[in-house]
N, C-alpha and C positions, 0 to 999 in steps of 0.2 A: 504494500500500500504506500502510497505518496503523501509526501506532507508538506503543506505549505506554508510559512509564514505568516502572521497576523497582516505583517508587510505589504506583503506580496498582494492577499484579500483583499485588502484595502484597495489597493491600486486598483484590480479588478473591480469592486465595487463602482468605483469611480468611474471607471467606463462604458460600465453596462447603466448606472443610474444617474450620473452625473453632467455626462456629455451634453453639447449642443449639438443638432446637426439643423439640415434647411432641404428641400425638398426641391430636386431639379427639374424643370417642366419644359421640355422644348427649349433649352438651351436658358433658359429661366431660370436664375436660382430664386427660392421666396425668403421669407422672414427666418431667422433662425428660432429656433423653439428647443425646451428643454428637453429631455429623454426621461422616462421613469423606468423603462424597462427595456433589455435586448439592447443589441450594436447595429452600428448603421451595415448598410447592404456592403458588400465587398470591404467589412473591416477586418485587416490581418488578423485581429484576436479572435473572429469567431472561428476558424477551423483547430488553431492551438486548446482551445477550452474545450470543443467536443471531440477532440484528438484524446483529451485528460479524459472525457468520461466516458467515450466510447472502450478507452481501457481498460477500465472496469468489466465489461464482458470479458477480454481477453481471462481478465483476473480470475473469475467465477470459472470460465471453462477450464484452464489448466489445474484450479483444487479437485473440479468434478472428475478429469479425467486422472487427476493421480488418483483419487479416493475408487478407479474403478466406477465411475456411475455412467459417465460417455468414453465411448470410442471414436475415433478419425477413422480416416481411410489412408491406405498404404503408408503403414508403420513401418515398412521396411525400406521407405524412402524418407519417409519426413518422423522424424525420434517421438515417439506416443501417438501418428498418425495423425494426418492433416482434417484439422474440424472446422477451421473459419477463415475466412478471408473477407478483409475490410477494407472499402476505398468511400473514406468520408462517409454517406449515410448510407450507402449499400454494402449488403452484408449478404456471402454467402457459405452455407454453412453445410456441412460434409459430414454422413451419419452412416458405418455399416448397417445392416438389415438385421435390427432387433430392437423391437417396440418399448422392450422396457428403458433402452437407453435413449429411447425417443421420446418416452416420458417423463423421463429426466431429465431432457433438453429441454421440453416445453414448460417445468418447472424451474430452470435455470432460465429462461429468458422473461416468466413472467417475475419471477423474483428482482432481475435486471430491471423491469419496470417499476417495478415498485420503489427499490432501494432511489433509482434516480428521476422517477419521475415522467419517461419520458413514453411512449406509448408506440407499441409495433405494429405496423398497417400488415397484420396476419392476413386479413381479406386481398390487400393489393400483392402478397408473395407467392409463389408457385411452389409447387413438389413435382422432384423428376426422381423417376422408379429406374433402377438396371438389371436387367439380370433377375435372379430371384426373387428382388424386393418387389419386382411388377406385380405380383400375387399379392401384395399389402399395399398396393397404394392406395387404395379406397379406407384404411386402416390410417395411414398417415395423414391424409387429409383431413379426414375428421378431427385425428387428433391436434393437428394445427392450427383447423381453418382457414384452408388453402386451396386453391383449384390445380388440377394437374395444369402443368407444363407441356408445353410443345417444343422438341428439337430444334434445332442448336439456339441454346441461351445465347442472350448477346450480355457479356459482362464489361463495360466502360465501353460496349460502344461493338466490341469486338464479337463474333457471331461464335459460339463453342461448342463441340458435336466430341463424341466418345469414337467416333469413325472421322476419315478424313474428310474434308468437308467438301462439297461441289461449287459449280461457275454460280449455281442458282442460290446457293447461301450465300455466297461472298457479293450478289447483286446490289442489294438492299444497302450497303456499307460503299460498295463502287459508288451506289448513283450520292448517296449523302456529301462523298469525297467530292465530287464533281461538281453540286450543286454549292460547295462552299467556296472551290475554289474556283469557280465561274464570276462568283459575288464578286470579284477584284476587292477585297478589301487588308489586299498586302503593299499598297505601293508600287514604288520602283522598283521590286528586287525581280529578280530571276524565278522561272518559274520551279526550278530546282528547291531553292530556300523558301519558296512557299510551299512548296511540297511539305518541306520540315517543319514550316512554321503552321500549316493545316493539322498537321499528326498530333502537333504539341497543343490543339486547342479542340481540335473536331467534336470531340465527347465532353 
């Protein structure tokens, strides 16, 4: 667990309750007004403060998984087997085929609600079944309150298949690439470095 400073708190407080911001409207800024709650849109400190709490899942899943309550997948790649994977508010999370460790999870993440407050759009997430687990996916879903999943997930953007993927996956991500870098909103560079600079903003 992590500990912060009265310091530190404070300074936080400041910014989430303290700030002035102004509200920009067609190239308009208006009056500035005080804040009572949250940070303005694109402030550096909100991804650092939900980086701190989104940690706390980390936290809960590796006690659960020494204490034996959940398993990962392919222990023999990744040390106690790979459970989660996190980018900012998406989250996804990797369960061999055994219900009881799946009831555990869904008590590990309502517990995570609780402790910090924040609440899981369970209805907006999907379950994908492999192999054996297809015989239980009607069993996980309930237990999550999730609709099945359709092949190949797309994670940050990227389209992801357990087989190799076709010209007819990789479409849907061509044309998004095309229709950004069609927008001309790179300047003068080269179309090369907007290549780079598309990658590095597309998703």
């Amino acid at each position: 667990m992590k500990v912060f400073l009265s310091r530190w708190i404070s300074w936080v407080q400041r910014f989430i309750s303290g700030d002035s911001v102004a509200v920009n409207v067609n190239d308009e800024v208006g009056p500035y007004f005080q804040t009572k709650k949250g940070l303005r849109q694109g402030d550096p400190l909100s991804p650092i403060l939900f980086n701190i709490v989104a940690d706390m899942l980390a936290i809960l899943i590796n006690r659960a998984k020494v204490d034996g309550q959940i398993s990962g997948v392919v222990p023999h790649l990744v040390d106690g087997g790979l459970f989660v994977l996190q980018y900012a508010d998406d989250t996804i999370i990797f369960m061999d085929n055994d219900l009881e460790h799946a009831r555990n999870t869904k008590l590990l993440l309502c517990a995570f609600e609780q402790i910090l407050g924040l609440k899981i759009n369970f209805h907006k997430s999907e379950t994908f079944c492999f192999g054996v687990a297809q015989q239980n996916l009607t069993a996980y879903m309930q237990l999550f309150g999730c609709n099945s999943g359709d092949l190949p997930i797309r994670y940050l953007g990227i389209p992801i298949h357990y087989r190799r993927l076709s010209n007819t996956d990789w479409r849907k991500f061509d044309e998004c690439f095309e229709k950004r870098l069609n927008q001309g909103s790179f300047g003068n560079v080269t179309r090369a470095n907007a290549n780079t600079a598309l990658l590095n903003r597309i998703y």
